[in-house]
N, C-alpha and C positions, 0 to 999 in steps of 0.2 A: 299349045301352052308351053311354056318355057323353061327353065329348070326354078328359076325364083318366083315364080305363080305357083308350080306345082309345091316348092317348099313351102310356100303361104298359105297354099291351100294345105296341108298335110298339118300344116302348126293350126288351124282355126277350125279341124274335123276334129283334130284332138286336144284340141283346148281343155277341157276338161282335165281328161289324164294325166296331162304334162302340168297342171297345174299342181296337180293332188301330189306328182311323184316328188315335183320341187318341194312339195313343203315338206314330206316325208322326208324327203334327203336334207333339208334343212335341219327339222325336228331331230335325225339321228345324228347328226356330227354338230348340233349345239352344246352337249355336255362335253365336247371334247374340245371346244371354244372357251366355255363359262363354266368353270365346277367351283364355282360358290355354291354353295348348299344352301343359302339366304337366295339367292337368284334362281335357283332351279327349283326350292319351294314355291316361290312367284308360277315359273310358269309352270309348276303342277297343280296350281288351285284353278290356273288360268283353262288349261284340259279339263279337270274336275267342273269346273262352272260353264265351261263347250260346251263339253257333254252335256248338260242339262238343259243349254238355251237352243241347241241343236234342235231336240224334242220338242223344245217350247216354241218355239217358230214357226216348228211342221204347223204347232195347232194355231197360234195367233196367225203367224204370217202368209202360210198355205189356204187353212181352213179357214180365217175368217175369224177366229171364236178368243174369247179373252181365258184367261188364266192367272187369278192372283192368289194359287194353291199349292204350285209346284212345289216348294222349300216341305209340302207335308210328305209328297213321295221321296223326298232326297233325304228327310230325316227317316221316313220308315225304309229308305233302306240301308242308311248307318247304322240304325240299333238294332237292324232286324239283323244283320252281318253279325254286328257287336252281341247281341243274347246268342244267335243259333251255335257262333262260335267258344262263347265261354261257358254257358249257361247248359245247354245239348252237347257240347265238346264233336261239334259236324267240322267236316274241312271245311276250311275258307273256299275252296272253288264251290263244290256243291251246297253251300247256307249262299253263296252270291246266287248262283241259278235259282234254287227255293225259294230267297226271299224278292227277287226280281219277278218270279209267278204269282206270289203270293199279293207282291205292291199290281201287279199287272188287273190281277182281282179284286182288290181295294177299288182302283180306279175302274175297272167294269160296273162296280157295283154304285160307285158316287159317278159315273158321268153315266150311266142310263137314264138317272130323271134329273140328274142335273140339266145335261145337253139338250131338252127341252125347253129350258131356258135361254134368252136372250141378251146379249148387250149388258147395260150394268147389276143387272137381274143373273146374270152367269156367272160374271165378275164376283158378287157377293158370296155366292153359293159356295165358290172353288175357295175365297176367303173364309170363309166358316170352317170348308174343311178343314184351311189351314191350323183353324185357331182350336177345334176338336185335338188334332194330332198334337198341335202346341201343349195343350191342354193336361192330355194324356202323358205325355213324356214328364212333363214336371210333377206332377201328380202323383203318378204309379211308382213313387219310389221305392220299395224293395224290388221291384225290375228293373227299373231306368236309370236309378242312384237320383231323380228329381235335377235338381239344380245345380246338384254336385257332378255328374254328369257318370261316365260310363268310363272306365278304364281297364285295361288289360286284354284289351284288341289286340290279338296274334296275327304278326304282317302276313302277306301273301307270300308263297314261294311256289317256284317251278324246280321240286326234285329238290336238290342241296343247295339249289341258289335262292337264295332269301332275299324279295323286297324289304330291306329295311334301309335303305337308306335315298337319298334323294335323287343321287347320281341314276341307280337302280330302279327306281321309281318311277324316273320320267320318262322312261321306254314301255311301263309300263302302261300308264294309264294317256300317254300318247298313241297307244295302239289302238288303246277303245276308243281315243277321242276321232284319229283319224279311219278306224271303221264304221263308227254313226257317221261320221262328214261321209263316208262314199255310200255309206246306206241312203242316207237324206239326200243325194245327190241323184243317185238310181233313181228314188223313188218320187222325188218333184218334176224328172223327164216321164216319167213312167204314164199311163191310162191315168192311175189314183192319182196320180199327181194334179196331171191336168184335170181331174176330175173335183179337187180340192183346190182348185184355182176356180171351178167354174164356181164351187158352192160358196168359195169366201164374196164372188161378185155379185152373184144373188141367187138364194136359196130355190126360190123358185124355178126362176131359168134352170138352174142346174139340176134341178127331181124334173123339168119337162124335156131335159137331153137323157133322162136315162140314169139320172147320179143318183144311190140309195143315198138321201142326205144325213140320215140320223146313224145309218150305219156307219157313215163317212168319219163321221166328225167322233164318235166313241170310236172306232179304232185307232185311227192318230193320236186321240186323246192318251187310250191305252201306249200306244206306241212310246208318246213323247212321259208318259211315267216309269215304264221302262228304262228309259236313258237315264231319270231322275235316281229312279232307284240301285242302277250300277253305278253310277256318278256319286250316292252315296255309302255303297259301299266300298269302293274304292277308299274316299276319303275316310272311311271309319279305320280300314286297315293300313291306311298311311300312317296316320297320326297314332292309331295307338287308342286314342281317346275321344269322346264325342260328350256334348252337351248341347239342352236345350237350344240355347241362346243361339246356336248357328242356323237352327231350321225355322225360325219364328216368321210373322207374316211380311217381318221387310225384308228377309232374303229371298220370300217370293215379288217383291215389289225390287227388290235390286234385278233378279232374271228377267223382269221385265223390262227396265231400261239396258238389259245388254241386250237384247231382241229387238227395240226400239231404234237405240244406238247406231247399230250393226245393220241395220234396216229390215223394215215388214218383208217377210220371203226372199232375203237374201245370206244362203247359205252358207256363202264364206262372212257376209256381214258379224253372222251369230260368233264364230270365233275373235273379231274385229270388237264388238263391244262386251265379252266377255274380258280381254285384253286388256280395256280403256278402264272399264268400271273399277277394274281388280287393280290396276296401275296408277290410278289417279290419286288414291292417297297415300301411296308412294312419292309420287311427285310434287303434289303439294301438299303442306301437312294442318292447312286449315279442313282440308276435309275430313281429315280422323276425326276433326269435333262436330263437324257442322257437318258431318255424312247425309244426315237425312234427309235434311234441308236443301241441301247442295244438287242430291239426287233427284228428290223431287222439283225442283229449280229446272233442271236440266229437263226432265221427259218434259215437262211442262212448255219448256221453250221448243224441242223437237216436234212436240205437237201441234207448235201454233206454225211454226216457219217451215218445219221440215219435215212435212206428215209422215213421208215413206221410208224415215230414217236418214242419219247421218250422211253412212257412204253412199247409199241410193241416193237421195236428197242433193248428194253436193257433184256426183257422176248425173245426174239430170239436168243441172243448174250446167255444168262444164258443156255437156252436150247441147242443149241449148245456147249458150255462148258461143261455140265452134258454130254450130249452124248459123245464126247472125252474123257471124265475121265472115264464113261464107258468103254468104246472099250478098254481103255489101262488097267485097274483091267482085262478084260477078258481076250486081250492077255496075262497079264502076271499067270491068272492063266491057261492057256493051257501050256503057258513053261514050267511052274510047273511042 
């Protein structure tokens, strides 16, 4: 083997790594590129909404299973941040660990008979929650402040260094976002992984290889509310402030076309369409009006053309192109 085999080979064993550490090293010398505080808001919602599609993935894209609920765990864990820290007077790190157990038990308790349900029978279920949680926030106003929403969220700090501001911020909640990406990455190589690959192919086959399936699909489930619920606490303690309006049932319907987008089971995908969704009405500004329209436009059209998502979708299509353009240089050099 040669010395340029062995570095090819050394680059394609660790593919992975080197991928994670570029974007890490990218991620920490992009504030000292861009410190617009309007731009490094962007890519903090952009981490903030990772995180949560990261989790959503494991269970759509790994497991198999739909979710149009998630926006109920990302709001229970904004206001669950927001009461334990104003309301209890708890540090922000320990109300973030509490109310991440607490969402993790929410979600034990709604996907043990939820996840007995199927297809758009599960879909409904995980929407009801949302619309319960909706429900409840606008509601329970002497807790929640209703519709007026919740302020006086005290930032996060590490000792005398205080999250408040943007520059500070995006180191932070880029930490969480790129330790769920290398968690989610461990754990889709991993036994459970493949084992959550066999059950999203079919449920059967995969409880007669040996997969607990119902056990499978509630702990991911748990899992990806997890992510939900630090993804909204984070964002309670960025802003300062939290209202209904952010966790309603089309911000679980926006998670899922960055799941969509980003492609069914691809990992780096989830960061990729959380990116696009969050960027797109920045760039064009017909979709500040027509958002929902536009969005549901899109999954609609990804579904009929590009079932496995955008960037899988259009790396499938390329791949099959190179292979045709292949086969036709070979035949035509055997005619030769």
């Amino acid at each position: 083997m040669t010395a340029k085999d062995k570095i090819l080979y050394f680059l394609y064993l660790h593919r992975t790594g080197l991928t994670v550490t570029a974007f890490a090293a990218f991620v920490l010398v992009f504030p000292l590129v861009e410190d617009n505080p309007y731009t490094l808001g962007l890519t903090n919602l952009i981490a903030l909404y990772a995180l949560v599609v990261l989790g959503l993935n494991l269970f759509i894209g790994y497991a198999g299973q739909i979710s149009l609920g998630h926006a109920a765990f990302f709001g229970l864990g904004a206001y669950g941040s927001a009461i334990a820290t104003t309301a209890f007077n708890l540090p922000p790190w320990p109300a973030m660990a509490l109310v991440a157990a607490l969402v993790a038990l929410v979600a034990l308790v709604v996907g043990l008979p939820a996840l007995r349900l199927h297809g758009h029978y599960l879909a409904m279920a995980t929407l009801g929650c949302n619309i319960v949680v909706y429900t409840v926030l606008v509601q329970w106003h002497p807790v929640t402040g209703g519709h007026s929403g919740f302020s006086g969220i005290p930032p996060l700090a590490l000792g005398d260094f205080v999250f408040d501001e943007e520059g500070r911020f995006h180191y932070l909640v880029w930490s969480f976002t790129l330790l769920a990406l290398l968690a989610s990455l461990n754990l889709v190589r991993s036994g459970v992984g493949r084992g959550l690959a066999a059950l999203a192919a079919d449920e059967t086959a995969a409880a007669c290889l040996g997969v607990d399936v119902r056990s499978a699909k509630v702990k991911v489930f748990v899992l990806s509310a997890v992510f939900a619920s630090l993804a909204g606490s984070l964002f309670a303690h960025c802003y300062g402030f939290v209202s209904p309006d952010s966790f309603g049932i089309f911000r679980s319907v926006d998670f899922v076309i960055m799941v969509v987008l980003g492609g069914l089971g691809s990992i780096w995908g989830s960061l990729f369409g959380a990116a696009l969704v969050t960027l797109l009405p920045e760039w064009i500004e017909v979709f500040d009006t027509y958002k929902d329209l536009i969005h549901g436009l899109i999954l609609v059209l990804i579904l009929m053309f590009l079932p496995q998502g955008l960037i899988t979708g259009l790396a499938d299509l390329l791949k099959q192109r190179l292979a045709l353009y292949r086969r036709r240089l070979e035949s035509r050099d055997a005619d030769a």
